[in-house]
C-alpha positions in Angstrom: -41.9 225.0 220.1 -40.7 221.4 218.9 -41.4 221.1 214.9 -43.2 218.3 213.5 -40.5 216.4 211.5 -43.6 215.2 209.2 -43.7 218.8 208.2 -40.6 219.4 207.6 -37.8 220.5 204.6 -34.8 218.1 204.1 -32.1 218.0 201.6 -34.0 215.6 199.8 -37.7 217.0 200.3 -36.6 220.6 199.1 -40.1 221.7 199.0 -38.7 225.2 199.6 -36.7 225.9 196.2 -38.2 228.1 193.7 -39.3 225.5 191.4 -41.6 223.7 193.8 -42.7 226.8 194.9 -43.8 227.9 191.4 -45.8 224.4 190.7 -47.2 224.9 193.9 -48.2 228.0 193.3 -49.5 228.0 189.4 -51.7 224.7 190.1 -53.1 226.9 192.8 -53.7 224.0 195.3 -52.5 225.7 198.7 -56.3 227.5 198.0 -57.8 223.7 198.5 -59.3 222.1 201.5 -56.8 219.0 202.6 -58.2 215.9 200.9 -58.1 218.1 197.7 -54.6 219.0 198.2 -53.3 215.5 198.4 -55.5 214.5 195.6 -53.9 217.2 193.5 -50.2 216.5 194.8 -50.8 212.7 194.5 -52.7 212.9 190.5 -49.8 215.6 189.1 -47.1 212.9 190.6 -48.8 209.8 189.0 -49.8 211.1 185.8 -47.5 214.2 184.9 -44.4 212.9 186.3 -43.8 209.5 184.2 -43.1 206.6 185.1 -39.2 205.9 184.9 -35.9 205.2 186.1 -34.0 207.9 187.3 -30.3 207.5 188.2 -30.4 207.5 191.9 -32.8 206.8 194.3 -31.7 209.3 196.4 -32.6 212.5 194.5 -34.0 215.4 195.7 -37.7 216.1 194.7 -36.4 219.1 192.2 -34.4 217.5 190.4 -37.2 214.6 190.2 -39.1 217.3 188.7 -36.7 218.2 186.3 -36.3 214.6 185.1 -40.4 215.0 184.9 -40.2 210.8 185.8 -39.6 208.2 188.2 -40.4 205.4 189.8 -41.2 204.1 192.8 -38.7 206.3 195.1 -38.0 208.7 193.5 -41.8 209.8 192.8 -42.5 209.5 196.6 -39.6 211.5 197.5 -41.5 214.1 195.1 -45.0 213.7 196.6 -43.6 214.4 199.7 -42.5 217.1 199.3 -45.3 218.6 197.2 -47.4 217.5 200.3 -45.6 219.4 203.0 -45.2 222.1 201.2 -48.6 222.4 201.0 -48.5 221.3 205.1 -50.2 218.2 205.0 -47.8 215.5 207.2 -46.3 212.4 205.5 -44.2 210.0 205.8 -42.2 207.0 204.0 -42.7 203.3 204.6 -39.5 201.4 203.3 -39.6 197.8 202.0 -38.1 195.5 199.1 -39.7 194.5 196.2 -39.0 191.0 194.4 -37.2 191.6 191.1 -39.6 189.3 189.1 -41.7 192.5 190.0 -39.2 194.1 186.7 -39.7 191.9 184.4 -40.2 192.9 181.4 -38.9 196.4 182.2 -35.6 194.9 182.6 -34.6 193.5 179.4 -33.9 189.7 179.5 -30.3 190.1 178.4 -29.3 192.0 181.5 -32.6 190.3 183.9 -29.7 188.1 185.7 -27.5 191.4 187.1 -30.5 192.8 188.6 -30.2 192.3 192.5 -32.9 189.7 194.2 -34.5 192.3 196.2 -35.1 195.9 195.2 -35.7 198.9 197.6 -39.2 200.2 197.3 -41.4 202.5 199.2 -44.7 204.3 199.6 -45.9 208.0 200.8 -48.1 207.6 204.0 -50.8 210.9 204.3 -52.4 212.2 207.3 -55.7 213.1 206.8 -57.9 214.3 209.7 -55.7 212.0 212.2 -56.3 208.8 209.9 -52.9 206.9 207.6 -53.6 206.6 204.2 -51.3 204.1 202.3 -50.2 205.7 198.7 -48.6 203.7 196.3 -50.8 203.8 193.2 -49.2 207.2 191.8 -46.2 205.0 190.6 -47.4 204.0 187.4 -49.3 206.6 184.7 -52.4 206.3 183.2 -50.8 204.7 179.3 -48.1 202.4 180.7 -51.4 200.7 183.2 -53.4 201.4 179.7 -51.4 199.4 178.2 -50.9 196.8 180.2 -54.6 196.2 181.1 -55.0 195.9 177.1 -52.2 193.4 176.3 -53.4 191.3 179.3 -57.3 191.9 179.6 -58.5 188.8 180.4 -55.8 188.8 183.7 -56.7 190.0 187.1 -53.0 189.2 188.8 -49.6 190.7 187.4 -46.3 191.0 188.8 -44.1 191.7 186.2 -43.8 195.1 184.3 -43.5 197.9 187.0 -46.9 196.4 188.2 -47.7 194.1 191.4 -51.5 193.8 191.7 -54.3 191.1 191.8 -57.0 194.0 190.4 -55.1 194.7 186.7 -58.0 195.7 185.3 -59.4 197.8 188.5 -56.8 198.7 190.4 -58.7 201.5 191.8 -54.8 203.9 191.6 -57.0 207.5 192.1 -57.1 209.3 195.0 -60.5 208.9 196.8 -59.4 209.4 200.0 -58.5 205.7 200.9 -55.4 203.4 200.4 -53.8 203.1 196.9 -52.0 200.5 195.9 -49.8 199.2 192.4 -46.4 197.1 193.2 -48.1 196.0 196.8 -48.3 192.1 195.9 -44.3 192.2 194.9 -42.9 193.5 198.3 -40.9 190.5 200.0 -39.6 192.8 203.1 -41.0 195.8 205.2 -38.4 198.2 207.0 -41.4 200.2 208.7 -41.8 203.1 208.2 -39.3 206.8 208.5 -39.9 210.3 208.7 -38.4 211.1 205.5 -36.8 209.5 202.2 -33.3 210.5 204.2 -33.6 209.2 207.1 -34.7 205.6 204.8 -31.2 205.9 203.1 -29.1 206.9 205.5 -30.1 202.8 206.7 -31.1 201.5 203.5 -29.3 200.9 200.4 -29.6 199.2 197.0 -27.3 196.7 196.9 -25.1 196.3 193.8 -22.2 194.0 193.2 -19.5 195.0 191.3 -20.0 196.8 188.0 -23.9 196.6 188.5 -24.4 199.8 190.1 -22.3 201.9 187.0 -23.9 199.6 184.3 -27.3 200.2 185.9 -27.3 204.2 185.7 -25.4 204.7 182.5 -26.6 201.7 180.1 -29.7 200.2 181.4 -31.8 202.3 182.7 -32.0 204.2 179.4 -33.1 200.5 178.2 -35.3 200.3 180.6 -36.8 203.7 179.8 -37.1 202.7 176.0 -38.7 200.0 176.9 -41.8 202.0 178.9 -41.7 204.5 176.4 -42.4 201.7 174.0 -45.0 200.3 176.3 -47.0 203.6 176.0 -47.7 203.1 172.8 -48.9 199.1 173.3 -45.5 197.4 172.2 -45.2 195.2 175.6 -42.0 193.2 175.8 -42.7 189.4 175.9 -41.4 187.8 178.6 -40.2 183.9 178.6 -42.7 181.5 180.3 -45.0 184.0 180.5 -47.9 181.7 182.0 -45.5 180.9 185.2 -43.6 184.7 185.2 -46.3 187.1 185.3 -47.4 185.8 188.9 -45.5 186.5 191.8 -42.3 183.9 192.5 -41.4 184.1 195.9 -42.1 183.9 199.3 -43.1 187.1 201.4 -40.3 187.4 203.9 -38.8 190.1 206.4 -35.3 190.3 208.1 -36.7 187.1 210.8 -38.3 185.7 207.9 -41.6 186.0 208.4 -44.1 187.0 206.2 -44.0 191.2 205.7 -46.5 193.6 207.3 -48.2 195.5 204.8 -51.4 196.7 205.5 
């Protein structure tokens, strides 16, 4: 019998290993019908794992749980593999983000180094034989609280870990449709892969020089700072704010054309 590679273990969705296997197990959510197991998988990955910058993109979903954050990629790579280990099939849709969609997260001293275009991705869900788009489980429920108070009379932000035109109702919990929190920042869609592997093994961030080493040992711990510091409503200002909080660039794939996000 031929396996379903939307089921299936990888070295980076090591749903297997004991500690997946224990969270699985304590939350008690292999007990729950289907929609309630992704709801369970997706809520734990958005609100209990925080939002924050791990070294690599390419970590395995353990040790994204034993950071206990991430962001964008790394947190999918974890809610997939909390999903198939509870069998429900996913997969990863690959894209770029603009980097204006960092602001603010990136300190301004260091803004310049960060690459144009920034690999992103999303978890795509079976559920009874429909796709569900997930992407709202990147950001937790202070560092959104937080943002919707510092800019509450603002319904489009790209800047801050955030790319939406519903700030203030951004609808991010799992009702059984599409979720959605960097979405208006993607500039480039790869399609979409069977796992976070497969994506990388094609993909890569691209660094120049000294970025790469000055990324994972220096600033992402300022980025982190800066989130942690956003949790508790200190949000960075960021220069020319009425211009740089909306999205500056035009959508664009490898032909450029405009992306295909649903």
């Amino acid at each position: 019998m031929t396996r379903d590679l939307l089921l299936m273990a990888t070295p980076m969705l090591d749903f297997e290993t004991p500690a997946l296997q224990d969270l699985i197990a304590r939350r008690g959510w292999a007990q729950l019908r289907p929609a309630d197991k992704i709801g369970a998988a997706y809520t734990y990955v958005k609100d209990e794992v925080l939002f924050g910058y791990n070294a690599a993109d390419t970590l395995s979903a353990s040790a994204v749980l034993a950071d206990g954050y991430g962001q964008c990629n790394t947190k999918a790579t974890l809610l997939m593999a909390l999903l198939r280990g509870l069998g429900v099939r996913c997969r990863l849709h690959g894209f770029t983000i603009d980097k204006g969609l960092q602001r603010g997260v990136v300190p301004e001293a260091v803004y310049w180094l960060a690459p144009r275009s920034i690999l992103h991705s999303w978890v795509e869900v079976d559920l009874d034989g429909t796709w569900i788009n997930l992407e709202g489980f990147i950001i937790d429920a202070p560092v959104l609280s937080a943002l919707q108070g510092a800019f509450p009379g603002r319904a489009t932000l790209c800047a801050y870990g955030v790319g939406t035109n519903h700030l203030q109702t951004p609808n991010t919990d799992w009702t059984g449709a599409d979720t959605y929190i960097q979405r208006t920042g993607i500039n480039n869609d790869f399609g979409v892969f069977s796992s976070p592997d497969d994506f990388y093994a094609v993909h890569q961030q691209e660094f120049r020089g000294l970025q790469e080493t000055l990324y994972r040992l220096i600033i992402r711990h300022w980025m982190n700072r800066r989130v942690a510091a956003m949790c508790v409503g200190h949000v960075p200002t960021i220069p020319n704010s009425n211009v740089n909080l909306d999205p500056q660039f035009p959508p664009h794939d490898a032909n450029g054309k405009a992306p295909r996000v649903p």
